[in-house]
VEXKOL-467512 format. One record per residue: residue in one letter; x, z, y of N, C-alpha, C in turn. Coordinates in steps of 0.2 Angstrom, whole numbers, padded with zeros to 4 digits, always signed. Atoms other than C-alpha are relative to their C-alpha. Example, Ala and Ser with C-alpha at 12.3 -4.5 7.8 and 13.67 -1.06 7.14 Angstrom:
A+0004+0000-0006+0062+0039-0022+0004+0000+0006;S-0004-0001-0006+0068+0036-0005-0004+0003+0005;
***
This chain:
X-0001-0007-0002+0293+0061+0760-0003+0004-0006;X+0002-0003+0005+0293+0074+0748-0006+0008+0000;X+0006-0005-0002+0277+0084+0747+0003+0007-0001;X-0003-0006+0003+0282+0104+0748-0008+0005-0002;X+0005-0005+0004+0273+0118+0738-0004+0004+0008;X+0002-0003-0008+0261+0126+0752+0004+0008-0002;X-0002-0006-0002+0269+0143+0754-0006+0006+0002;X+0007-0005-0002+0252+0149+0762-0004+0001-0005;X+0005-0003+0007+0242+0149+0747+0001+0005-0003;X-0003-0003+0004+0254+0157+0738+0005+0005+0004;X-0005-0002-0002+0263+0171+0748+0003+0007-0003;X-0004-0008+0007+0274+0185+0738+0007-0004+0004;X-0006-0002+0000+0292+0186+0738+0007-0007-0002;X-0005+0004+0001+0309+0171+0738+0006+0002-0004;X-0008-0003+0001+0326+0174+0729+0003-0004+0003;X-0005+0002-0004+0342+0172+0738+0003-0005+0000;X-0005+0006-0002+0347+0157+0732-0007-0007+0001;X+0006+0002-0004+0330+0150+0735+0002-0002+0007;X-0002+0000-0008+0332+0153+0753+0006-0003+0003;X-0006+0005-0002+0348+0148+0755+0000-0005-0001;X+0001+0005+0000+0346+0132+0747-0003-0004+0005;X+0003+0002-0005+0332+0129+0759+0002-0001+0005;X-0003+0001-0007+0342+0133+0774+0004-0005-0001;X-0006+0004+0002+0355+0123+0767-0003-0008+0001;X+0004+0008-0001+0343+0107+0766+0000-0001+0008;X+0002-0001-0006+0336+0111+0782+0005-0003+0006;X-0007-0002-0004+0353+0113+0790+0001-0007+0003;X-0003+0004+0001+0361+0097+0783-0006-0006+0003;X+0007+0004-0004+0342+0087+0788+0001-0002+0008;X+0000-0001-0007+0345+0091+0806+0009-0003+0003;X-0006+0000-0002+0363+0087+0805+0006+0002+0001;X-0005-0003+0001+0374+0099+0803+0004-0002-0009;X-0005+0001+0004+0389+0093+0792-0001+0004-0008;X-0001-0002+0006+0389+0099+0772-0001+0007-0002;X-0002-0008-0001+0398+0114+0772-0001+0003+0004;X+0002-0005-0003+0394+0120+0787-0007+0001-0001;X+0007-0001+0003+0375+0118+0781+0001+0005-0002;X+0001-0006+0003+0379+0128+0769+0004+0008+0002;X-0002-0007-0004+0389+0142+0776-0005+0002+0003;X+0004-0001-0002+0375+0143+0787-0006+0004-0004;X+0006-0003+0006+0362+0144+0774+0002+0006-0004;X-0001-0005+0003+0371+0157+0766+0000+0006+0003;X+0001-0009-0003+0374+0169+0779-0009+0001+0004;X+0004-0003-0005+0357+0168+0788-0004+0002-0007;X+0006-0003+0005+0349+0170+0770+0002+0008-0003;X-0004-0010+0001+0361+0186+0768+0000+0004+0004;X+0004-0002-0002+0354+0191+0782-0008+0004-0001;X+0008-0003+0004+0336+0192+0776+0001+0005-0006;X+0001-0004+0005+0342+0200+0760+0000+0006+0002;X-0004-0008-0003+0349+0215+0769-0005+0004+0006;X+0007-0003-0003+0332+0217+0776+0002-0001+0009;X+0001+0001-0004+0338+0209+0794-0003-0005+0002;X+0009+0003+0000+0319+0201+0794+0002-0004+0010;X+0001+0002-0007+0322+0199+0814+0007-0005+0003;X-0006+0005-0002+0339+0189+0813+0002-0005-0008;X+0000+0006+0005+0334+0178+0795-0003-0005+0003;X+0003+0007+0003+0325+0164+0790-0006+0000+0006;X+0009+0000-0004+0311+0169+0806+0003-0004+0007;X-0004+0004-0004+0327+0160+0817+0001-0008-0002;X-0002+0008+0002+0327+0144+0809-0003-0007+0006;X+0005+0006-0004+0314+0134+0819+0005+0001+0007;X-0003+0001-0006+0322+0140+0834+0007-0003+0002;X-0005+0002+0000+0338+0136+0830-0002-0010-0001;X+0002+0006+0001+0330+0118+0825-0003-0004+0005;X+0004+0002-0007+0321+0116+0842+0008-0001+0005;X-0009+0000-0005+0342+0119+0850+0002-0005-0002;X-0005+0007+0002+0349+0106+0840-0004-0005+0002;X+0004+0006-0002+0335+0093+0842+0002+0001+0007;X+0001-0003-0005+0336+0098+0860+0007-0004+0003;X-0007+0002-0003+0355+0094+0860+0005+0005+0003;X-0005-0003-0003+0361+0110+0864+0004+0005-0005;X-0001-0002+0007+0369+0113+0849+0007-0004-0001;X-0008+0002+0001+0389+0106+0846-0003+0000-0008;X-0001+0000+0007+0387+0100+0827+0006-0003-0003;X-0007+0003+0004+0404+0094+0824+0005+0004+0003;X-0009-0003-0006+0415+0109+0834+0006-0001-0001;X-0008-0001+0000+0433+0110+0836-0001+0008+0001;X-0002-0008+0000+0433+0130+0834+0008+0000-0002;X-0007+0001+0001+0451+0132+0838+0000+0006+0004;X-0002-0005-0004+0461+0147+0845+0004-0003+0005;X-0003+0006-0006+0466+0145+0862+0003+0009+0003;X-0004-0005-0002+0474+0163+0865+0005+0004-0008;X-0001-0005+0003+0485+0174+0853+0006+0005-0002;X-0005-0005+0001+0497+0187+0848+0000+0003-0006;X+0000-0005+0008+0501+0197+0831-0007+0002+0001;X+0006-0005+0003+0485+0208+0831-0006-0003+0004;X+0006+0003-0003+0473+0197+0843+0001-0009-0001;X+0000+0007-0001+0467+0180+0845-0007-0001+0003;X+0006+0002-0005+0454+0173+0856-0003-0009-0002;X+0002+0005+0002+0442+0159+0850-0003-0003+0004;X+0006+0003-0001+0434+0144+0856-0006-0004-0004;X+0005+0002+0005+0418+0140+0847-0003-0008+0001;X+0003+0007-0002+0415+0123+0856-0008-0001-0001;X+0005-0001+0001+0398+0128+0856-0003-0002-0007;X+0003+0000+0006+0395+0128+0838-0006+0004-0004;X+0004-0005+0001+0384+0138+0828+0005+0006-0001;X-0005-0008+0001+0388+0157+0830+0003+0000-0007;X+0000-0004+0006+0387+0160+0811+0006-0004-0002;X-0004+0003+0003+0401+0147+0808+0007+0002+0006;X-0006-0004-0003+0412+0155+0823+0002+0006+0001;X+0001-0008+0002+0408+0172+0819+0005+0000-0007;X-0002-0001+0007+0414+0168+0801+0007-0002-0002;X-0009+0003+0001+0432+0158+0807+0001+0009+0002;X-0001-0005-0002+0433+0176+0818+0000+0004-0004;X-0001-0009+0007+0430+0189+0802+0007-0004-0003;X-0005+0001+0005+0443+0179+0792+0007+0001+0003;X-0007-0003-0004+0457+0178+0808-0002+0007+0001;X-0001-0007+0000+0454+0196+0810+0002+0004-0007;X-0002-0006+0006+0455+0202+0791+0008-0005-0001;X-0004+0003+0003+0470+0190+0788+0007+0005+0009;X-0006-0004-0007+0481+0198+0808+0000+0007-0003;X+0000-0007+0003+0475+0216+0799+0005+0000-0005;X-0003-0001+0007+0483+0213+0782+0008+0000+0006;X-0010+0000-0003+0500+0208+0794+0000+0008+0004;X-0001-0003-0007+0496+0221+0810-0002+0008-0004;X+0003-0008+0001+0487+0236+0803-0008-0003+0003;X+0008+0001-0005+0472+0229+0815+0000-0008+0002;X+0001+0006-0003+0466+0213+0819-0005-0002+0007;X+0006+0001-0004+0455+0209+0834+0000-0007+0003;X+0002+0003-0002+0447+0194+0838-0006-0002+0005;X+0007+0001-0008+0435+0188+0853-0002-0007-0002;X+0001+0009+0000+0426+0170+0854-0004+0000+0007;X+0007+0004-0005+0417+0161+0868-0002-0005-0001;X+0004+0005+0001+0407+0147+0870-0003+0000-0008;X+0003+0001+0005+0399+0153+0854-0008-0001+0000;X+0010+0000+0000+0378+0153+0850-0001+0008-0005;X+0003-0006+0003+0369+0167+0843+0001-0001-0007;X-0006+0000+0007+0377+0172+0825-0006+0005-0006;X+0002-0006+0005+0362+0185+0816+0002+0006+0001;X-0002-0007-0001+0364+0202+0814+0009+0002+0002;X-0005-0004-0001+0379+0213+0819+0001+0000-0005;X-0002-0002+0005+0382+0219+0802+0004-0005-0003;X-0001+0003+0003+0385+0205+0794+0008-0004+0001;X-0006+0001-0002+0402+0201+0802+0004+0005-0001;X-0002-0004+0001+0407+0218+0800+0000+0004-0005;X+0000+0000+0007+0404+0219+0781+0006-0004+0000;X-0009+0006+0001+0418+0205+0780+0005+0005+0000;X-0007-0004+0004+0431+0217+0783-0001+0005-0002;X+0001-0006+0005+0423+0230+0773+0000-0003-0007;X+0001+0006+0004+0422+0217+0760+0010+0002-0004;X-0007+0003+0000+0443+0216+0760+0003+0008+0001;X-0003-0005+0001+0446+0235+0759+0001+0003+0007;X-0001-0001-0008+0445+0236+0780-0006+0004+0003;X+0005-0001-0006+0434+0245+0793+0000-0005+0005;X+0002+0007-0005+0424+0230+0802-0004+0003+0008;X+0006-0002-0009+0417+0232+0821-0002-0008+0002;X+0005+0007-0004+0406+0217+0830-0002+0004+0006;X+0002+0000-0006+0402+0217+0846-0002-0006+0003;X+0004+0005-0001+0391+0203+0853-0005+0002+0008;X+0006+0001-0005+0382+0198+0872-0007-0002-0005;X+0006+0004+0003+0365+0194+0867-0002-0006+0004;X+0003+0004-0005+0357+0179+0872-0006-0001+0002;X+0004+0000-0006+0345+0183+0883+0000+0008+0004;X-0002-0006-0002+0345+0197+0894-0008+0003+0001;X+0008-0001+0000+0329+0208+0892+0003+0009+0002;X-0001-0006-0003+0337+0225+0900+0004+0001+0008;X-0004-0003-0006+0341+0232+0919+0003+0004+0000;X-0004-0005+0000+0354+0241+0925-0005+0007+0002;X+0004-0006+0000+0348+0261+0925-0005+0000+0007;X+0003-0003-0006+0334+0263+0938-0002-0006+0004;X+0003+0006-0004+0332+0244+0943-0004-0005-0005;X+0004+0004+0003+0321+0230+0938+0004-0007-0001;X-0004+0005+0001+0333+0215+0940+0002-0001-0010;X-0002-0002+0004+0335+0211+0921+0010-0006-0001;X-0009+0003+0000+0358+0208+0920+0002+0001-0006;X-0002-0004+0006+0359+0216+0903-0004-0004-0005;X+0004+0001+0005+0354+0211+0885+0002+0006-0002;X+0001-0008+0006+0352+0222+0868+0008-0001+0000;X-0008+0000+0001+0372+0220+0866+0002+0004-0006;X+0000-0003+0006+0373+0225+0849+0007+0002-0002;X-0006-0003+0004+0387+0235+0840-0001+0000-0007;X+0000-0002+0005+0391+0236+0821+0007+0003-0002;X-0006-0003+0003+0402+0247+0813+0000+0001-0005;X+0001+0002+0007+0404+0244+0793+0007+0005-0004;X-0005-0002+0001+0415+0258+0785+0001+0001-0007;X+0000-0003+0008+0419+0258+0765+0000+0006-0003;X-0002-0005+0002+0417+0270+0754+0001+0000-0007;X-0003-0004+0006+0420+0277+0735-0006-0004-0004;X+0004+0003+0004+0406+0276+0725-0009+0003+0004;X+0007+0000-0003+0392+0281+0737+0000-0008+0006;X+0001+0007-0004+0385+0265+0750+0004+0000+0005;X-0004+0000-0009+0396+0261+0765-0005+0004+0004;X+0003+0000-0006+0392+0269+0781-0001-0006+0005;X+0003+0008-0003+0384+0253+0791-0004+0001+0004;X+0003-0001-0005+0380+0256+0807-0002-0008+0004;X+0002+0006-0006+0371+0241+0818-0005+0001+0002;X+0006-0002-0007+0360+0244+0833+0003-0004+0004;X-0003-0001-0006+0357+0237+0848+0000+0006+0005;X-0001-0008-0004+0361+0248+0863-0005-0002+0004;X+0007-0002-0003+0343+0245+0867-0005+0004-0006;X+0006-0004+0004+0327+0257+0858+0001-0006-0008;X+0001+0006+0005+0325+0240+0847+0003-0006+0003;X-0003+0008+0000+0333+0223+0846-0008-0005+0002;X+0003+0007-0002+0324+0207+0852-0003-0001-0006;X+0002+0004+0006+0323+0201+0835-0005+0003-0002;X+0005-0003+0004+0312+0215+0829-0008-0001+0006;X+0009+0003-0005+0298+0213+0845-0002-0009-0003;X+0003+0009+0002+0297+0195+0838-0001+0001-0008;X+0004-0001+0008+0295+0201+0819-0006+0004+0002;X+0007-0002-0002+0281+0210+0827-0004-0005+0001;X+0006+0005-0002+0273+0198+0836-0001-0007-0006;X+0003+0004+0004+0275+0186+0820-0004+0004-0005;X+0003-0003+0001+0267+0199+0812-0005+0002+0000;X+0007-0003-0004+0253+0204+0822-0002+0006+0002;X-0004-0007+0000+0260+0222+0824+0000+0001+0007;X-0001-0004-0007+0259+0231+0841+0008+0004-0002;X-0008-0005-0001+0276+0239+0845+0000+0009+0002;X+0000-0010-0004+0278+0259+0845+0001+0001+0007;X-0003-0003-0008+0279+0269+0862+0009+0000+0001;X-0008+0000-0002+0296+0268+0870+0005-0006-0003;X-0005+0010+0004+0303+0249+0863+0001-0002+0007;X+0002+0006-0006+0297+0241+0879-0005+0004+0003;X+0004-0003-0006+0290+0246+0898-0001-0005+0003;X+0001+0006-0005+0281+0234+0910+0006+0003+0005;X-0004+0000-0009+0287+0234+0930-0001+0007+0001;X+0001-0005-0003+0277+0248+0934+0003+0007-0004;X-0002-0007+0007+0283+0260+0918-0004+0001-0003;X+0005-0002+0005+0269+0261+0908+0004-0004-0006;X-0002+0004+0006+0273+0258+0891-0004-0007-0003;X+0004+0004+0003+0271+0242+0884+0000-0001-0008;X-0001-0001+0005+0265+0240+0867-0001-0008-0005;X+0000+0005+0002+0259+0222+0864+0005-0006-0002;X-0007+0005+0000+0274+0209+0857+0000-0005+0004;X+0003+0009-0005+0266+0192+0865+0002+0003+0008;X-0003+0001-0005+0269+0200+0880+0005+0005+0002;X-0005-0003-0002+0283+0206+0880+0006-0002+0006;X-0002+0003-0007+0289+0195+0895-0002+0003+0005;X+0005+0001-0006+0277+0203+0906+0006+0009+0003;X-0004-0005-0003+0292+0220+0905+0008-0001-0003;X-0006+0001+0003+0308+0225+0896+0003+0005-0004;X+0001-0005+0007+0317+0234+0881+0004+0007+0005;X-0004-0006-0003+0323+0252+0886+0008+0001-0005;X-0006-0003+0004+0340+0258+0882+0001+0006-0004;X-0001-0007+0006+0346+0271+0869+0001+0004+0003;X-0003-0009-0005+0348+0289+0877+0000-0004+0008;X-0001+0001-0007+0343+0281+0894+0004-0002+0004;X-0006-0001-0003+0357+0283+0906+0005-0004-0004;X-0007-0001+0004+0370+0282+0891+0000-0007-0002;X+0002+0005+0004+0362+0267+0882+0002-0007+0006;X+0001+0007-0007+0364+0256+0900+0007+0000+0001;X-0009-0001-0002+0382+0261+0902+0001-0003-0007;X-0005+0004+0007+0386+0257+0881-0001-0011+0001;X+0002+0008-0002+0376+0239+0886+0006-0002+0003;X-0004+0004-0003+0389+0235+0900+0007+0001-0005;X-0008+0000+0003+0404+0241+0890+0001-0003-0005;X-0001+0006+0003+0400+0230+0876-0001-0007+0001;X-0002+0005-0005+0397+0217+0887+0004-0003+0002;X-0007+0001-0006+0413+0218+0897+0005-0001-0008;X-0006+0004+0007+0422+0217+0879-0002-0004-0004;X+0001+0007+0004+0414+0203+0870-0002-0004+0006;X+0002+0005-0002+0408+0193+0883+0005+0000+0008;X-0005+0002-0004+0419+0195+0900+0009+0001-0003;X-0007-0002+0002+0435+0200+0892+0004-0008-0002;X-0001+0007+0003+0433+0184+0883-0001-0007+0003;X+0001+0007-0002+0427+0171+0895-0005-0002+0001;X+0006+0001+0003+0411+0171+0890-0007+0001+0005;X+0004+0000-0005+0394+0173+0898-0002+0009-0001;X+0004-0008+0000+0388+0191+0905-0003+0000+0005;X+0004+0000-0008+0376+0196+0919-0005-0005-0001;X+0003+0006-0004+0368+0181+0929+0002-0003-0005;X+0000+0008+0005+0376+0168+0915-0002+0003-0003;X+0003+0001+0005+0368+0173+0902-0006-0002+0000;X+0004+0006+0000+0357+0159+0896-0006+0003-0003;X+0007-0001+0004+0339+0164+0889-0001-0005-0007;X+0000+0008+0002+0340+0153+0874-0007+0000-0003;X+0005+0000+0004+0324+0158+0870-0006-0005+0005;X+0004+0005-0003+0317+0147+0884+0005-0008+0002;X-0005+0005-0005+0333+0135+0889+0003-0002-0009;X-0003+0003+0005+0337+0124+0873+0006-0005+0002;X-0004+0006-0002+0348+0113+0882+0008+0002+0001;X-0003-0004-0002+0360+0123+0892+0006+0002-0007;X-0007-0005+0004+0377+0130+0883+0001+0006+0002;X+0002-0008-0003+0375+0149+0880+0008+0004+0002;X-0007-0005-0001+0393+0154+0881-0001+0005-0004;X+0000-0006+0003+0389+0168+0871+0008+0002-0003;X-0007-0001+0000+0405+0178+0868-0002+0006-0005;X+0004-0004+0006+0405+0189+0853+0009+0003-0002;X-0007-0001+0002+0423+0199+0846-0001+0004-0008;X+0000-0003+0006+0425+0204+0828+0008+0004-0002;X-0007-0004+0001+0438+0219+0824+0000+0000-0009;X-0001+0000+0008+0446+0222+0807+0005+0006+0001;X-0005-0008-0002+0456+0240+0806+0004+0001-0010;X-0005-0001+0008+0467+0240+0787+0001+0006-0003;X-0002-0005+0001+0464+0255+0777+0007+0003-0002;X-0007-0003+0002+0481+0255+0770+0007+0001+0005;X-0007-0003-0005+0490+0255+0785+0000+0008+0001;X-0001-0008+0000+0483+0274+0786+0003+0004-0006;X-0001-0006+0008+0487+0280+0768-0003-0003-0005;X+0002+0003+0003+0480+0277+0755-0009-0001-0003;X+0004+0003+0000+0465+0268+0751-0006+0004-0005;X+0005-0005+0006+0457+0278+0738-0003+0007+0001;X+0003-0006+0000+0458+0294+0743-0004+0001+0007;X+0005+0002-0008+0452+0287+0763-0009-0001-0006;X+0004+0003+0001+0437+0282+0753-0005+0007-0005;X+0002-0006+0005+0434+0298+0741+0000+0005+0007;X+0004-0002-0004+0433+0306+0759-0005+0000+0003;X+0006+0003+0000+0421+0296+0764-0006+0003-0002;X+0005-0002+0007+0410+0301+0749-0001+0006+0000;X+0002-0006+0000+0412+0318+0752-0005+0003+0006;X+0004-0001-0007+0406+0317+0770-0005-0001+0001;X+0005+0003-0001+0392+0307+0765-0007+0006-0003;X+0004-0007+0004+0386+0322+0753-0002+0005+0003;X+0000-0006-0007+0389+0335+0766-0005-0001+0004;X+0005+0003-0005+0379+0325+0779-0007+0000-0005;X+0009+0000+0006+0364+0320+0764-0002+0007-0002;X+0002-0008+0005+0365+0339+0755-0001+0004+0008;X+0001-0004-0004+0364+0348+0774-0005+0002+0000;X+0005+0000-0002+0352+0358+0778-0007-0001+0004;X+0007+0003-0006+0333+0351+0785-0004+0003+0002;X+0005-0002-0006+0321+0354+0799-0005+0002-0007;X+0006+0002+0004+0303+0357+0790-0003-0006+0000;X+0006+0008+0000+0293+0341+0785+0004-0006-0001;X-0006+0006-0001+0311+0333+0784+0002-0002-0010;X+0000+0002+0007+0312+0324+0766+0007-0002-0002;X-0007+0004+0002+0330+0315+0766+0004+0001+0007;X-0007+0003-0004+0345+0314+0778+0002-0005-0002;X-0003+0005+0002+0350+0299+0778+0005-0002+0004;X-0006+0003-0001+0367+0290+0781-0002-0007+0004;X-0001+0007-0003+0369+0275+0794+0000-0006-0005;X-0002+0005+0003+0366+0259+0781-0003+0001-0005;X+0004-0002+0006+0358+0268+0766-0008-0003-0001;X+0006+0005+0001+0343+0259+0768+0000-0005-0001;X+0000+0008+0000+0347+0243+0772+0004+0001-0007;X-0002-0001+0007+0356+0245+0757-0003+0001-0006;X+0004-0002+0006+0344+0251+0745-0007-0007+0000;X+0004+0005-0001+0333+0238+0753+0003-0008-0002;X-0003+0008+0002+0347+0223+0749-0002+0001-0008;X-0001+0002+0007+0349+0230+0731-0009-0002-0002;X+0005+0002+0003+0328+0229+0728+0000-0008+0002;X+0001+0006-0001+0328+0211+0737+0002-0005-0007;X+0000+0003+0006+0340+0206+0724-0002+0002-0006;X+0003-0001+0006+0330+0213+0712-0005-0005-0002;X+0008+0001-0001+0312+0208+0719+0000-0006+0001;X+0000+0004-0003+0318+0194+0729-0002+0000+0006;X+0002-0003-0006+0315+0195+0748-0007-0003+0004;X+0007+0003+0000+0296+0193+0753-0001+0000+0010;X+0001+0006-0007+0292+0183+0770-0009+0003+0002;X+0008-0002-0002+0276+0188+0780-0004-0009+0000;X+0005+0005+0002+0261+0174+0777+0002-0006+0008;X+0000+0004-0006+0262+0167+0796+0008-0004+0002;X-0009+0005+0001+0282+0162+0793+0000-0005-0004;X+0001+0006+0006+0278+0154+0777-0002-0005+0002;X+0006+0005-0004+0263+0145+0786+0006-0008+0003;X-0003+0004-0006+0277+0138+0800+0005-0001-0004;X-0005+0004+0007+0292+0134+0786-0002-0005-0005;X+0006+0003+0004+0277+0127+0776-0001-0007+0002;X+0002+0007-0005+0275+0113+0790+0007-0001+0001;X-0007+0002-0002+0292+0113+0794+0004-0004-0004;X-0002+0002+0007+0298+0108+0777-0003-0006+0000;X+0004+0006+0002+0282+0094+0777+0005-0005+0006;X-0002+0005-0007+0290+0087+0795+0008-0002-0002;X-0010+0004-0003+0310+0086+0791+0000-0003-0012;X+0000+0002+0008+0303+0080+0769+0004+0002-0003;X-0004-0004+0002+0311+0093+0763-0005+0006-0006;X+0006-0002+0004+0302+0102+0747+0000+0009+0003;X+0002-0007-0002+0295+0120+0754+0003+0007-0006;X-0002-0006+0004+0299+0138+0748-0005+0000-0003;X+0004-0001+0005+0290+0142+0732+0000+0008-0001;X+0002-0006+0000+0283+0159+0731+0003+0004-0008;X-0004-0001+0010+0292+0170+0715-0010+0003+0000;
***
């Protein structure tokens, strides 16, 4: 077995392909086929670069607890099993999300170049990482990308009740531009996503007011117990209604689990989550022309940054201009892991002989 670097001793900052590689061991360790190793390793460490800390490298273990576990498909048949000119509908055979999320961006940017749009749905998939990340793909190919995705586990009620039927149900919208950053929208249509109360609590980080309320409504601020309430929706009222609307289009529309089926996979490793996830792709050229779409853009983004601010307001910022700023220092700096991650990758690495992250 091969000894790995302790990680704990030394905690600072990985490059990208550091991380990846690791995933990529890890992956193929466990079972997953080659390629799909590494596709995997690639998108969830391109997640971390892009500063989505609550949907990287801090999902590995769990995702390695699913597959030992068995509830993991590592050889899928991802095939299309509905289509038409501008749709297609996926089954993921319960594979890893990020590898049916990734057939999904590629048939939707490929039905856009034909149709002008392309949309595709999947079910029977697993949880995939960030929003963004699929919605970059067709901003990647000269397109505006959309995501939509059930979450798996449901941690929000309908307005006004306690039942929780709802997850964060995330949306990403990815829109190119000229020479300023994309607009890069991705939220859930909860306060905060799941994935961030658990970078808290790996952390050690208490959660701000208004993320999370127990039963009786007092705010909860603790992450460890964040079981004991549930996340609040965006704008209230508004935030509960965009939950089931992205619900009903990625996950009923498709087949997939919404409501009562959705699987907690955060306690049920065994179980099939059905998770139903759709990736849209919109072709700038079938509007006009590609350039000057995008020189609009850029002016917008000016107009929006140069407006006038409140007092004590430092910047206006753009949907994405962070994560953005934050991808480009990552790959400068390399993307730095909190100590208690390392600690648990550090043992992880010893348990599957695989040589540990090495701090830059």
């Amino acid at each position: 077995m091969t000894e790995p670097t302790s990680a704990a001793l030394r905690p600072g900052r990985v490059s990208f392909d550091q991380l990846k590689q690791f995933i990529t061991l890890a992956m193929t360790r466990l079972g997953l086929p080659e390629d799909d190793a590494c596709a995997v390793g690639r998108l969830m460490a391109e997640a971390e670069l892009q500063g989505s800390d609550g949907h990287g490298v801090i999902r590995l273990l769990p995702y390695a607890r699913r597959i030992r576990a068995g509830g993991l498909n590592l050889t899928p048949n991802i095939k299309v099993v509905q289509e038409r000119a501008g749709m297609a509908l996926l089954d993921g055979d319960n594979g890893m999300g990020h590898l049916v999320m990734e057939r999904a961006a590629q048939l939707a940017i490929e039905k856009a170049r034909n149709c002008g749009i392309g949309w595709v749905g999947s079910r029977l998939s697993n949880h995939a990482g960030p929003a963004s990340l699929y919605a970059r793909m067709p901003m990647a190919q000269n397109m505006i990308g959309l995501y939509f995705a059930v979450g798996n586990a449901n941690h929000l009620p309908p307005w006004g009740g306690l039942d929780m039927l709802l997850s964060t149900n995330p949306i990403a919208v990815a829109v190119p531009a000229g020479v300023e950053p994309p607009v890069v929208l991705d939220m859930a249509t909860t306060v905060a996503a799941y994935g961030k109360v658990k970078a808290k609590a790996q952390r050690g980080e208490m959660m701000p007011e208004g993320w999370m309320i127990d039963r009786q409504g007092n705010p909860l601020l603790d992450p460890k117990r964040a079981e004991e309430g549930f996340l609040m929706p965006i704008g209230g009222y508004k935030g509960y209604g965009l939950s089931l609307i992205v619900g009903l289009l990625a996950g009923t529309l498709n087949g997939a689990a919404m409501g009562k089926q959705v699987i907690d996979f955060n306690h049920d490793d065994t179980t099939t989550t059905n998770t139903g996830q759709a990736v849209v792709a919109i072709d700038l050229s079938a509007f006009g022309d590609v350039d000057a779409f995008k020189a609009r853009v850029d002016q917008l983004v000016r107009d929006l940054r140069g407006s006038d601010r409140m007092p004590g307001v430092e910047r206006i910022w753009l949907p994405g201009e962070q994560s953005h700023a934050k991808r480009l220092a990552n790959e400068r700096d390399g993307m730095e892991l909190p100590v208690p991650l390392l600690r648990q990758l550090d043992a992880f690495a010893l348990e599957q002989g695989i040589p540990g992250l090495t701090t830059l």
